[in-house]
VONUTI-522473 format. One record per residue (C-alpha): residue number from 0; chain; z, y, x. Coordinates in steps of 0.05 Angstrom, whole numbers, always signed. Example, Ala and Ser with C-alpha at 12.3 -4.5 7.8 and 13.67 -1.06 7.14 Angstrom:
2
(0,"A",(+156,-90,+246))
(1,"A",(+143,-21,+273))
This chain:
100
(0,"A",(+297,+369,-510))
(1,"A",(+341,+406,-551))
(2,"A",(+337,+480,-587))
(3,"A",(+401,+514,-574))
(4,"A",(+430,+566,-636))
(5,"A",(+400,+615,-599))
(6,"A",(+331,+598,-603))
(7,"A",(+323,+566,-668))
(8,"A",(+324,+634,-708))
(9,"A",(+390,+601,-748))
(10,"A",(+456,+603,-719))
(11,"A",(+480,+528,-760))
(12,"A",(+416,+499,-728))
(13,"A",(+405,+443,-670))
(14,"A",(+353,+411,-664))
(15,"A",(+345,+339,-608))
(16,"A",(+278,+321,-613))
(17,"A",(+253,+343,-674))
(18,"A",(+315,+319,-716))
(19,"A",(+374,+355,-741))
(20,"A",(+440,+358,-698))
(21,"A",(+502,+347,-722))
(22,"A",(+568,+383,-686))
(23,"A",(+620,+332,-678))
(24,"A",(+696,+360,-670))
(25,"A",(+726,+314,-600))
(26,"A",(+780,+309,-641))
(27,"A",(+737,+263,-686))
(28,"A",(+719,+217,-627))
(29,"A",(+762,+165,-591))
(30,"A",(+715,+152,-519))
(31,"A",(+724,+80,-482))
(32,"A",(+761,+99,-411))
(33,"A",(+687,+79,-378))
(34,"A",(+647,+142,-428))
(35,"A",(+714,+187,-392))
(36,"A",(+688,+162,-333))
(37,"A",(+603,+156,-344))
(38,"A",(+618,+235,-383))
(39,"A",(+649,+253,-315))
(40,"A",(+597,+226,-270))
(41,"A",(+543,+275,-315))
(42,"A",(+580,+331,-299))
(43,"A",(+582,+326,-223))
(44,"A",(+515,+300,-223))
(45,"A",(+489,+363,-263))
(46,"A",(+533,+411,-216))
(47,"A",(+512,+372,-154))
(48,"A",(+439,+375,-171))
(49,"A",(+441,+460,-184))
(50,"A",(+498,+475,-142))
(51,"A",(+546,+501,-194))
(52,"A",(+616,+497,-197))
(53,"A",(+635,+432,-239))
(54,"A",(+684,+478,-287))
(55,"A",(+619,+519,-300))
(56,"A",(+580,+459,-331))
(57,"A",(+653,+440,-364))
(58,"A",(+660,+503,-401))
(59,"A",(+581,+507,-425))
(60,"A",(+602,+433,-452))
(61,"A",(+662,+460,-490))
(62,"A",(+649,+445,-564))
(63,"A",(+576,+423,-564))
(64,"A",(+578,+353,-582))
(65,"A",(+534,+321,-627))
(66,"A",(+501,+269,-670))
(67,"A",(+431,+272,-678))
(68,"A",(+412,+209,-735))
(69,"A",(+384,+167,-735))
(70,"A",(+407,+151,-670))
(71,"A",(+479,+120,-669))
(72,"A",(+485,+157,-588))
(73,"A",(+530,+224,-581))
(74,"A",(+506,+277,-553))
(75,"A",(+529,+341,-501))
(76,"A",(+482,+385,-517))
(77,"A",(+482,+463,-484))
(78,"A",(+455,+518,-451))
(79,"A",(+471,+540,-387))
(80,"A",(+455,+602,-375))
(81,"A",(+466,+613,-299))
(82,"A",(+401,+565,-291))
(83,"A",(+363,+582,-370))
(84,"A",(+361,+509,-383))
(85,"A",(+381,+459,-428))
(86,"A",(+419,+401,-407))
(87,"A",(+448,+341,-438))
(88,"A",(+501,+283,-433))
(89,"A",(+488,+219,-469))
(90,"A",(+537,+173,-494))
(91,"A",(+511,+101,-520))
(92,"A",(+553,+80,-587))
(93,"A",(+587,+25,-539))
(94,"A",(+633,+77,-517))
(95,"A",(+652,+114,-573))
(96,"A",(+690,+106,-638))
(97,"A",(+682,+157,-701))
(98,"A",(+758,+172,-727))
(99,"A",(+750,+232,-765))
């Protein structure tokens, strides 16, 4: 579960289970071509299950990545308001690299 900056009463603030989230710029992050496709596979999966438009889920992804230490996994973390939920995309370390 995560607190989006809406809920957490500070607008800097995420929270994944109790620990402090980090925002990580995509430009920071170099994905394997199997996260491209595992990251794709979450998105029709979440806009399959609710019956939302896949560019919906997209844009609510826009800009909400994260690390959350100490776990070494990324994290889509965000809010999508159509359904008031919180969803998430998790990417195991195997298919990322840090650049920034």
């Amino acid at each position: 579960m995560f607190i989006p900056d809406s809920m957490c009463g500070c607008a800097a603030e995420i929270k994944l289970n109790n620990r402090d989230a980090m925002r990580i710029s995509l430009f920071d992050v170099q994905f394997t071509p199997k996260a491209m496709i595992l990251i794709g596979m979450g998105i029709k999966k979440i806009a399959a299950k609710h019956g939302l438009p896949e560019g919906i889920i997209k844009e609510h992804m826009k800009g909400n990545l994260f690390i959350a230490p100490p776990s070494k996994n990324l994290y889509f973390l965000f809010h999508v308001p159509e359904l008031d939920a919180d969803m998430h995309i998790t990417i195991p370390p195997c298919h990322f690299e840090l650049i920034g």
